[in-house]
N, C-alpha and C positions, 0 to 999 in steps of 0.2 A: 593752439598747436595744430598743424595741418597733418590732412591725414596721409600717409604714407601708405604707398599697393604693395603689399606682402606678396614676394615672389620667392617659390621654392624650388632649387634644380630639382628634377625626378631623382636624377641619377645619386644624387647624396640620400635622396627621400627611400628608394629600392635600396638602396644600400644598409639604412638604418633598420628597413623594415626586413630584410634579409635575415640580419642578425637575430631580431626579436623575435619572428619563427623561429628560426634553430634553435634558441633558448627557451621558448617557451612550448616548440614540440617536444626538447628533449625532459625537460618537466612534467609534461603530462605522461609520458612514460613510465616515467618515474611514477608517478600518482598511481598508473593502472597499472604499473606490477604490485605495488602497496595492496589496491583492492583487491585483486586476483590473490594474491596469497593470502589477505584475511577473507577472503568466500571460501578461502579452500578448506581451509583451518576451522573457519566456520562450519561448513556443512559437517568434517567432519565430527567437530569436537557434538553435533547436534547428535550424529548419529549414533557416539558415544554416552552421550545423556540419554538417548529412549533404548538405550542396552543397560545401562545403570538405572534407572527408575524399573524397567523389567525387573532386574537382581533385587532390588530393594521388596518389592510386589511376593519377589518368592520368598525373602527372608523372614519378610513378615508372617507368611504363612505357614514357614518352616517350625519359626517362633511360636506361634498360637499352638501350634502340635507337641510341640514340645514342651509346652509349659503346662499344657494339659498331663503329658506324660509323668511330669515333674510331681505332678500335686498328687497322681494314682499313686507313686512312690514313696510319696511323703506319706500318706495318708496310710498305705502299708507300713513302713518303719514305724508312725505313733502304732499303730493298733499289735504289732510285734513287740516293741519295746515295751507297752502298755501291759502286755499277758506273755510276758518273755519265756513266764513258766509253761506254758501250752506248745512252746515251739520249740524247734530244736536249733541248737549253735546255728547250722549250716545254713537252717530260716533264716534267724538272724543275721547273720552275714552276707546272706543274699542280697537283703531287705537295702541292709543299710549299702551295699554296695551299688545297687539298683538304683538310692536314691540320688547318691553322690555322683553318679556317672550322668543322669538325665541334670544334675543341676550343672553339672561341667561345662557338659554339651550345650545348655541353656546360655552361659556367661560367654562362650564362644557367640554363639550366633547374634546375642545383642552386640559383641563389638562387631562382628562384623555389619551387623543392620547399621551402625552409628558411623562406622568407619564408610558404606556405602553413605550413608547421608551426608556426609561432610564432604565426600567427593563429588555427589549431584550440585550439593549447593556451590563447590565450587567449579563445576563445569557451566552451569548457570551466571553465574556472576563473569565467568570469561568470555561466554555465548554475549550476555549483553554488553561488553567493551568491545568486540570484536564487530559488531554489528553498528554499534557508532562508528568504531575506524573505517567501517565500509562507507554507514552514509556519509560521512564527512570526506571519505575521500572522493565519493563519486558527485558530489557536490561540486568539489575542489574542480576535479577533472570537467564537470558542466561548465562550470565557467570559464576555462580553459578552452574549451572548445568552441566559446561563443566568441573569446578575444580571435582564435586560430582561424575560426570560419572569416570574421573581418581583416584580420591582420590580412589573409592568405585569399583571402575570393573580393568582397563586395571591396574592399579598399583600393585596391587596384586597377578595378575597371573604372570606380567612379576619379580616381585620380587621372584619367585622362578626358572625362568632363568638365571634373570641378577644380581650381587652384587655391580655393580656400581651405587650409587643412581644419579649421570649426567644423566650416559647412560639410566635407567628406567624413568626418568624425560623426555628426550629428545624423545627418543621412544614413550612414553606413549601419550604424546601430540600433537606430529605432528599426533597418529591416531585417538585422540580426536575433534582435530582441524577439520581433514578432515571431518567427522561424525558429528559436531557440523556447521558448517561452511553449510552443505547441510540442517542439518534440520532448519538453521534461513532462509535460502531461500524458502522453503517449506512453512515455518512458515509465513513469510514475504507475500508472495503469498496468501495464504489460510486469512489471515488477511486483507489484498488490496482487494481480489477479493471475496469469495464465502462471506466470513464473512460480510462484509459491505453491502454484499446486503440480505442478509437474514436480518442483523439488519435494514437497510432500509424496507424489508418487515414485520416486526413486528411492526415496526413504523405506518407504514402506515395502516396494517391490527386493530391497536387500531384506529385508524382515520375512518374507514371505517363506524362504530357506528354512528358516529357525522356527516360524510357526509349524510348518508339513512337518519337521521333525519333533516337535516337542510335543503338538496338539493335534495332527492327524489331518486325513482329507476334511472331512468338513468344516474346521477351520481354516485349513487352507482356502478351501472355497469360498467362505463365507469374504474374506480378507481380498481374495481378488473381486467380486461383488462389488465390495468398497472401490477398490480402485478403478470400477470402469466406470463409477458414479463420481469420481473424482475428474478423471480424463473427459467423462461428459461436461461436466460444470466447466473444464476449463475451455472445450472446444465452444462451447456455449460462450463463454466472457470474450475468447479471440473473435468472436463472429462480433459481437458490442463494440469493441473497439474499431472494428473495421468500418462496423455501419457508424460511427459516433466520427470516424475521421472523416469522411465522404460520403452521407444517406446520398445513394443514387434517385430514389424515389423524384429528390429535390428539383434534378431538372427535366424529369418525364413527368411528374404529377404537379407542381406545384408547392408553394408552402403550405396551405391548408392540410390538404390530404396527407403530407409530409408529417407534420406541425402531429397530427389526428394519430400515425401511425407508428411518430417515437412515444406520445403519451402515452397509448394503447402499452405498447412494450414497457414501459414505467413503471403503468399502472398491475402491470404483470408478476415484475418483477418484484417490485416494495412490498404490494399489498397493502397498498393504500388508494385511497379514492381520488382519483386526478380528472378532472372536466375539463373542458377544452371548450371554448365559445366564442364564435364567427360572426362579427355584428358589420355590416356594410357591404359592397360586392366586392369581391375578394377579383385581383387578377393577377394576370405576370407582372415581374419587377424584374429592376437589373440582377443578374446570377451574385454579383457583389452585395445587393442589398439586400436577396431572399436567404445568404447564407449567414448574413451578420445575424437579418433577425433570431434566424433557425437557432445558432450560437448563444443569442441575448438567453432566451426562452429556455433555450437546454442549461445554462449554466445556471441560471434562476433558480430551475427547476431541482438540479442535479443538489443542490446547495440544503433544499426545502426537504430532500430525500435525506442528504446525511446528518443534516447537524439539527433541523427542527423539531423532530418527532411529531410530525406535523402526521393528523389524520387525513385532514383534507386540503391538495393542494388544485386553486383553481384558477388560470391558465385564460387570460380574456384579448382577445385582437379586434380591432375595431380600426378599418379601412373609411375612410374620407376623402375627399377629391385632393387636400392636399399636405395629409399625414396619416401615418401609421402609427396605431399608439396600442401596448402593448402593456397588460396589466397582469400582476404573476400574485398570488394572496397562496398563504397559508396560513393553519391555526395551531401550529407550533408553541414553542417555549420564547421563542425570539430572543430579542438581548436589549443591553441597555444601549443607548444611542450616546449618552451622554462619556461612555466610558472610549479611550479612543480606539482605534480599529488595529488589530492583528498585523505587527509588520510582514507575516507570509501568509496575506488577505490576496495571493494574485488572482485568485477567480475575480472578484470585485473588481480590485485594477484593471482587468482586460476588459471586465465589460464597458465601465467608463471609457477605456482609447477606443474601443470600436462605436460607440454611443458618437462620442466626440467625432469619428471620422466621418461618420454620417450626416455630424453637426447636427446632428439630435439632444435631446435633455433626458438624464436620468433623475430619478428621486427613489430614496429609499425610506422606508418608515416603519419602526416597528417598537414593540413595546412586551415587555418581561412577564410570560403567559397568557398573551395577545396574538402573538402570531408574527410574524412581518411581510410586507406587503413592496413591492419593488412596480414603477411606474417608468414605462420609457416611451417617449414623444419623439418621433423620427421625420424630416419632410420627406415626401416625393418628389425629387427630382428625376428630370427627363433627361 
């Protein structure tokens, strides 16, 4: 069979792709009204739950007072009924009226403790569906945005280089990927960290009203305290984020120094012991090859901090005339090798394409209360 050259008008091809955005922007709309009204609903119904757990906290104590009250009454009606002769009617009447009214009051307040309980747990139970509608829809909408950035940017310019619709497809995406693939890490991050604590600080600064009123200046004080130790922690994570997308250091100092001064902050931050060790003479590389490494090392790293419980993670680079090899150990919990790998393992997946684009070798190795230990062999090219 001979091979036939596939040719495509543009103008059919703008036209198909025309549609495909309008449908597929006006979908993601859709998606991000979805999430926007479940964050709405969410934050509220959250702020509804630490107003109900409050109410529960008082009932219970309303409860304990009360039951105490309950059994001084009790314990008056036995000892009245007991010597009925020593008292008079009006005693007795008091007695027993006394005791009947504290147990009334008592059956009240447990429905209501029971009646708040069944509404926490079901504010709870809606708090966590709501909070899947969210990530599911903002997943939904990630992906979305990764077809709209190609459909709508990188497709079109490479369609007036390339005429193979494979090769525009293939191109277009692996540099969508890369680009999409950083800003959900970004994303992921800024939502974990600064985000949640600023919504924790608006949370609490609505509460703040109800404390001054119920519990006075020095609870009120003690309460904003809290909150500028919150607001710190998060200017503090927005400052990580910033140095973690682009360390400046990297193209005024070098990797080593660079390499020395995110440890340094690591080792700050965990509170665990991280070494860092420089074997060969270390010099300038291409800015593409000092940022891969910087990457390989940080994700390594990043990886031995959340999931090993590793006490000692240590960090080895060893320069040669012609490789860079790069050895990351911790004595962690590790995992079994034999079991297969996490389908949303994308730290690992990216280090392997940047390993690969360097045309270097990665190896990983690790063994279940051993630790695991990650090997990357890079050439020096000029």
């Amino acid at each position: 069979m001979s091979a036939a050259k596939l040719t495509i008008d543009p103008h059919l091809l703008d036209g198909i792709l025309n549609k495909t955005i309008d449908t597929v922007t006006e979908s993601q709309s859709q998606i991000f009204e979805i999430s926007e009204h479940s964050r709405q609903e969410f934050q509220q119904l959250h702020r509804e739950l630490e107003l109900v757990k409050q109410q529960v906290i008082e009932v219970i104590h309303k409860a304990d007072k009360t039951e105490d009250s309950a059994k001084l009454a009790r314990t008056r009606l036995a000892e009245v009924s007991k010597h009925f002769q020593k008292y008079s009617e009006s005693d007795i009447r008091d007695a027993y009226e006394n005791a009947n009214k504290y147990q009334i009051e008592l059956s009240i307040i447990r429905q209501t403790e029971k009646q708040l309980r069944e509404k926490r747990d079901e504010l709870e139970r809606r708090i966590l569906a709501l909070n899947e509608t969210v990530q599911k829809a903002e997943s939904l909408a990630g992906q979305i945005s990764v077809v709209l950035n190609y459909l709508n940017g990188d497709l079109r310019k490479i369609n007036e280089l390339v005429q193979d619709a494979k090769q525009k497809q293939e191109f277009g995406l692996q540099i969508i990927e890369a680009q999409e693939e950083e800003r959900k890490r970004v994303s992921r991050e800024i939502h974990d960290g600064p985000a949640q604590l600023m919504a924790n600080v608006l949370i609490r600064s609505e509460l703040l009203e109800k404390i001054y009123t119920e519990k006075g200046t020095d609870a009120a004080r003690a309460e904003i305290k809290d909150l500028r130790v919150m607001v710190r922690d998060s200017l503090k994570e927005v400052r990580r984020i910033i140095y973690d997308l682009r360390p400046m250091a990297l193209d005024d100092l070098g990797l080593v120094p660079t390499l020395d001064k995110y440890l340094r902050n690591v080792k700050e931050r965990s509170r665990k012991t991280v070494e860092l060790h420089a074997l060969g003479q270390s010099r300038r590389f291409p800015t593409k090859m000092e940022i891969a490494i910087f990457r390989l090392i940080q994700e390594s790293v990043s990886n031995a901090v959340k999931h090993s419980d590793a006490n000692l993670i240590e960090v080895k680079l060893e320069f040669t005339q012609k490789f860079i090899s790069l050895y990351i150990r911790d004595d962690g919990k590790g995992f079994d090798m034999s079991k297969p790998a996490k389908s949303n393992s994308f730290g690992m997946m990216g280090m392997r394409e940047r390993v690969e684009l360097l045309e270097g070798t990665l190896k990983v190795k690790s063994r279940l209360n051993y630790g695991t230990s990650v090997y990357i062999q890079i050439p020096i090219q000029d």
